[in-house]
C-alpha distance (Angstrom), angle and dihedral (degrees) to the residues before:
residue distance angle dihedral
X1 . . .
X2 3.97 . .
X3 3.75 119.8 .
X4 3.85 109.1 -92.7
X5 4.02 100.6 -130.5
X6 3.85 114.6 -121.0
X7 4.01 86.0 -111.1
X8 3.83 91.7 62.6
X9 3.50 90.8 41.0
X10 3.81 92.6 60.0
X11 3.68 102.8 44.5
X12 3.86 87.3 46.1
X13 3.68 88.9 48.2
X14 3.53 91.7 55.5
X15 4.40 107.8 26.5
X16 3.51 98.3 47.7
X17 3.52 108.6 66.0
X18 3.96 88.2 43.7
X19 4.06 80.6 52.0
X20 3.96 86.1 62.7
X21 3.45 97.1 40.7
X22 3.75 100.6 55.3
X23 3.43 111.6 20.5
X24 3.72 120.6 86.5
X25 3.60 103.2 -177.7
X26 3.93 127.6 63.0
X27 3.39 101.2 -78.0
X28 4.18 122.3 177.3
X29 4.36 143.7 173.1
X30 3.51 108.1 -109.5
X31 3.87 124.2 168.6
X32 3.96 118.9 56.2
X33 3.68 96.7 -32.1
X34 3.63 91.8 63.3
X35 3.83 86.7 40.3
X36 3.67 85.9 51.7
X37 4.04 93.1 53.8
X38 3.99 85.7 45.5
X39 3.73 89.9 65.4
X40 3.83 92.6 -99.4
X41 4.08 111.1 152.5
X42 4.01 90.4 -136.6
X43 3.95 129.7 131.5
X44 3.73 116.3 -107.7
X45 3.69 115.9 -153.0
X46 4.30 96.0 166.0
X47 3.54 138.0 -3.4
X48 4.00 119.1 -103.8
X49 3.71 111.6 -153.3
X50 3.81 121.2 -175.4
X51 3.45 121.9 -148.4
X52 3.92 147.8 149.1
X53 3.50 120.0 -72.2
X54 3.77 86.0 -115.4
X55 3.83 96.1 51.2
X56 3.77 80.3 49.5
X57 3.55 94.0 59.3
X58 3.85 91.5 44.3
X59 3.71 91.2 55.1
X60 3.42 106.0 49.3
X61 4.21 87.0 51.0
X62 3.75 86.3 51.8
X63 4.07 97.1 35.5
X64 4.05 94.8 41.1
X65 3.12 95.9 118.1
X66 4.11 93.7 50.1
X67 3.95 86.0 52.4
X68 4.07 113.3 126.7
X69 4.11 89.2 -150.5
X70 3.81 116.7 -144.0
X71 3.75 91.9 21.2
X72 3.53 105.2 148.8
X73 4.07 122.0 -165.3
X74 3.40 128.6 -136.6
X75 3.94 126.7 -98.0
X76 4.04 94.2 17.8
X77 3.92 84.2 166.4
X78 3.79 94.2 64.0
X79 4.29 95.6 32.4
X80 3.58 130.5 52.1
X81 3.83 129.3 174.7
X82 4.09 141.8 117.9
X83 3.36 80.0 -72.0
X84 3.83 120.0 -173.9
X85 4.20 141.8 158.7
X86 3.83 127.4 -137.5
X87 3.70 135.7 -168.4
X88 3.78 114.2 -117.8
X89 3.75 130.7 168.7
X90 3.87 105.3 -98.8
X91 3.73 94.5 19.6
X92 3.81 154.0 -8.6
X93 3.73 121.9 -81.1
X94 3.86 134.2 -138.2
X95 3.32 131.4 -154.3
X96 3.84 122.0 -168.3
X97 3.92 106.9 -176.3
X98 3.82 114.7 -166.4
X99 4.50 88.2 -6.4
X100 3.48 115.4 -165.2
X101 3.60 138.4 -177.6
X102 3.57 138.7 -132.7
X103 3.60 113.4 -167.9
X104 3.47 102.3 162.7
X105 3.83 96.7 -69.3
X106 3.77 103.1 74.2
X107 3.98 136.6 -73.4
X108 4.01 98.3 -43.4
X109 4.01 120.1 -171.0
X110 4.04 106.0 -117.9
X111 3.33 98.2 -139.1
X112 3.75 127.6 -174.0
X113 3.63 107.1 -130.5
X114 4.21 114.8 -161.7
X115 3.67 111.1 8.3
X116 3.80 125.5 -151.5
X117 3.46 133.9 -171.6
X118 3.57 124.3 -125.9
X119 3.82 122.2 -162.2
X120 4.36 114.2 -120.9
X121 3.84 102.5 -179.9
X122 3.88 98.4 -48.0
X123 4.01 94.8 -30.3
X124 3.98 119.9 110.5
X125 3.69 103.6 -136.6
X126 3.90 112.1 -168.6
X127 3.78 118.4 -146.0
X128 3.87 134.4 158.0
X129 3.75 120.1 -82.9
X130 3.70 110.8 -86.3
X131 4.27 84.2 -114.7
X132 3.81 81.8 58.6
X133 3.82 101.1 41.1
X134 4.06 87.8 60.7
X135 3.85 84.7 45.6
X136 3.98 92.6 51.6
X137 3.30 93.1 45.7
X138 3.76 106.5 42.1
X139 3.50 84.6 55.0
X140 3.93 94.6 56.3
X141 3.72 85.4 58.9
X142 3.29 104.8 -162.0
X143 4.08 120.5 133.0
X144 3.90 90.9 -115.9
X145 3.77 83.8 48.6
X146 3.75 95.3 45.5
X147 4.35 89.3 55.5
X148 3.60 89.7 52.6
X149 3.54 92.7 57.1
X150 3.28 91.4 45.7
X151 3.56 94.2 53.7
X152 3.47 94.2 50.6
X153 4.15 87.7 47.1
X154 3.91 84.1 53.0
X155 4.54 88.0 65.8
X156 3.53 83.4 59.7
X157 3.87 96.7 68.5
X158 3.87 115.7 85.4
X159 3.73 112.9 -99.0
X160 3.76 92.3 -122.8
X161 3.39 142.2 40.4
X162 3.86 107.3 -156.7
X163 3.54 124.4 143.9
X164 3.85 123.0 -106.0
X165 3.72 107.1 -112.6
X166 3.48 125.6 -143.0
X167 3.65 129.0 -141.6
X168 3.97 98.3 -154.8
């Protein structure tokens, strides 16, 4: 498994036990911090946390005072969600209530598919399958999108390469 940058670390450290506490749905990371805690070598510049539209609303009562205000993300015509950024030690946080996609079909719910739990220093962080990560993020379609999934694709392969002997 990749290093988990001291940045990651501390947002983890400090957002995911809150993310137990106060949301009731299934909520998960997705994006390159859940890449990251795959084993992916990607750069992680902020967290991405999906979550229902009513753990959204919970957060941001219980976050407010985290809240960057007038932050405004990137490809709004493709994304929609109760979408909102915190402040967190380490690194910023994202939350993306209810996100859906429109990739030229309509508004489509992203949805996370299998979740699995990976282990941070005693906290169980749920992300999507690595099978679903590529999915997720092939879908987003854009190019930094496309290398994580390739990253993630690149786990798959068998660490070695050795011929099978045989003893005949």
């Amino acid at each position: 498994m990749s290093h988990i940058p001291p940045a990651l670390f501390v947002a983890l450290a400090e957002a995911v036990p809150e993310l137990h506490v106060h949301c009731a749905e299934p909520w998960c990371l997705i994006g390159s911090a859940a890449a990251r805690l795959m084993g992916a070598e990607v750069s992680v510049a902020d967290v991405d946390v999906l979550v229902s539209r009513a753990d959204a609303e919970v957060l941001a009562t219980q976050w407010a005072d985290r809240r960057e205000a007038g932050y405004v993300p990137a490809n709004g015509d493709r994304f929609r969600s109760r979408f909102a950024r915190f402040r967190f030690p380490g690194m910023p946080l994202e939350v993306m209530g209810g996100l859906e996609l429109d990739a030229g079909e309509g508004w489509q719910p992203v949805t996370p598919g299998r979740l699995v739990l990976v282990g941070v220093e005693g906290l169980a962080v749920p992300v999507p399958s690595l099978d679903d990560q590529v999915r997720i993020l092939e879908s987003f379609g854009r190019d930094k999108d496309l290398a994580r999934a390739a990253a993630l694709r690149r786990l798959r392969r068998p660490a070695s390469a050795l011929p099978i002997a045989s003893s005949s």
